[in-house]
RODO-273547 format. One record per residue (C-alpha): residue number from 0; residue in three letters; y negated, x, z negated. Coordinates in steps of 0.2 Angstrom, whole numbers, padded with zeros to 4 digits. Example, Ala and Ser with C-alpha at 12.3 -4.5 7.8 and 13.67 -1.06 7.14 Angstrom:
% residues 2
+-----+------+-------+-------+-------+
| seq | type |     v |     u |     w |
+-----+------+-------+-------+-------+
|   0 |  ALA |  0022 |  0062 | -0039 |
|   1 |  SER |  0005 |  0068 | -0036 |
+-----+------+-------+-------+-------+
% end
This chain:
% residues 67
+-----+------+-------+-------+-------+
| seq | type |     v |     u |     w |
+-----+------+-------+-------+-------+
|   0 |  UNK |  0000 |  0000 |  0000 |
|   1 |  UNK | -0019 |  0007 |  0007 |
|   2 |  UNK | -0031 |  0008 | -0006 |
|   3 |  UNK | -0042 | -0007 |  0005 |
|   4 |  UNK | -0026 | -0021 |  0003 |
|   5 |  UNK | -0029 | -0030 | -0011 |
|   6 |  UNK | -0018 | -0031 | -0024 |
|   7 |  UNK | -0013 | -0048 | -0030 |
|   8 |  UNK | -0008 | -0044 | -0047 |
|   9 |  UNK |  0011 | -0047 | -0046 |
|  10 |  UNK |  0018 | -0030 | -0049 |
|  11 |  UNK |  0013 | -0016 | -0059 |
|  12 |  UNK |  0005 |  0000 | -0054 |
|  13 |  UNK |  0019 |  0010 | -0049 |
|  14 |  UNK |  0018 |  0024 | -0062 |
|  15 |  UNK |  0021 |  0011 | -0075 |
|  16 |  UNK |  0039 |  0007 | -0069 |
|  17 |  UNK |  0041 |  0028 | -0064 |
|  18 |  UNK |  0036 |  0032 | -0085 |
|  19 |  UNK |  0047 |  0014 | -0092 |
|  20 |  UNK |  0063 |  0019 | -0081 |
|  21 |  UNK |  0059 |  0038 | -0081 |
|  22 |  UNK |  0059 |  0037 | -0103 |
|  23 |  UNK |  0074 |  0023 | -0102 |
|  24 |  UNK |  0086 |  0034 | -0093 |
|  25 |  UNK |  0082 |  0048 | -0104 |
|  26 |  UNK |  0086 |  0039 | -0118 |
|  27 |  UNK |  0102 |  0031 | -0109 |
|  28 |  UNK |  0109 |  0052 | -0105 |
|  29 |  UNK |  0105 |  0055 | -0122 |
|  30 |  UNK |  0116 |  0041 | -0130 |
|  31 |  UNK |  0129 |  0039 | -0114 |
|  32 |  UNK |  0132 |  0058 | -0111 |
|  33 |  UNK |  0151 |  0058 | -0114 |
|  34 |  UNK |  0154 |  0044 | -0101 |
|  35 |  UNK |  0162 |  0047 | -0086 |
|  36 |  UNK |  0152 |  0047 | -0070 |
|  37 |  UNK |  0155 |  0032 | -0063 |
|  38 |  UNK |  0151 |  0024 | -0082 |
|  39 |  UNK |  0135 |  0030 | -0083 |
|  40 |  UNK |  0128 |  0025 | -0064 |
|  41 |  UNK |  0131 |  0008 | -0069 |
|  42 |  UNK |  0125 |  0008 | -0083 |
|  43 |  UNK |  0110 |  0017 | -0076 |
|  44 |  UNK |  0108 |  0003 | -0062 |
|  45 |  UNK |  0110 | -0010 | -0074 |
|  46 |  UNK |  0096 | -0001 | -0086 |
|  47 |  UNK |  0084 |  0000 | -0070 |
|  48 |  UNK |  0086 | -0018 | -0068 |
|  49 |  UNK |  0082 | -0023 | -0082 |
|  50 |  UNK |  0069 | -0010 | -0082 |
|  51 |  UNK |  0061 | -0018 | -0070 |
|  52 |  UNK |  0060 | -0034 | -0073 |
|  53 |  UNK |  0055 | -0033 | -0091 |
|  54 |  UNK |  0039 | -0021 | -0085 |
|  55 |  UNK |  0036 | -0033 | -0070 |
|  56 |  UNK |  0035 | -0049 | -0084 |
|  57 |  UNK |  0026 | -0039 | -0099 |
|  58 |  UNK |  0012 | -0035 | -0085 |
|  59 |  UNK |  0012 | -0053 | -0077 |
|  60 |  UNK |  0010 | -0060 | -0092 |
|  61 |  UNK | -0003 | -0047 | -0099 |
|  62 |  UNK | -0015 | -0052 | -0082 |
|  63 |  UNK | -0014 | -0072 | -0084 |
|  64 |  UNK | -0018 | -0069 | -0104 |
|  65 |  UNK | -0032 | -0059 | -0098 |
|  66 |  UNK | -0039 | -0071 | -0085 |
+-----+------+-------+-------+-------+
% end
């Protein structure tokens, strides 16, 4: 996305999810670091999920409370 689109408020910046997911997955190899391979990519898809979603709903909300 260009710097002249307007941005419609739906998602967050991107460096929000990169810090949320980046922290989550650091916390997930420090917990999970025994699993086997395969174990811990799920687990890492899942976590990015739900990542994603739970950043994407805490900033949608935050914007309509401010508005």
């Amino acid at each position: 996305m260009s710097g002249k689109e307007e941005r419609n408020g739906k998602w967050a910046p991107w460096w929000v999810y990169l810090c949320v997911i980046l922290g989550g997955n650091y916390v997930k190899q420090y917990l999970v670091q025994d699993l086997p391979v395969v174990v811990n990519a799920a687990i890492t898809v899942v976590l990015v999920g739900m990542l994603f979603v739970v950043v994407t709903a805490l900033y949608r909300g935050v914007r309509s409370a401010n508005r």
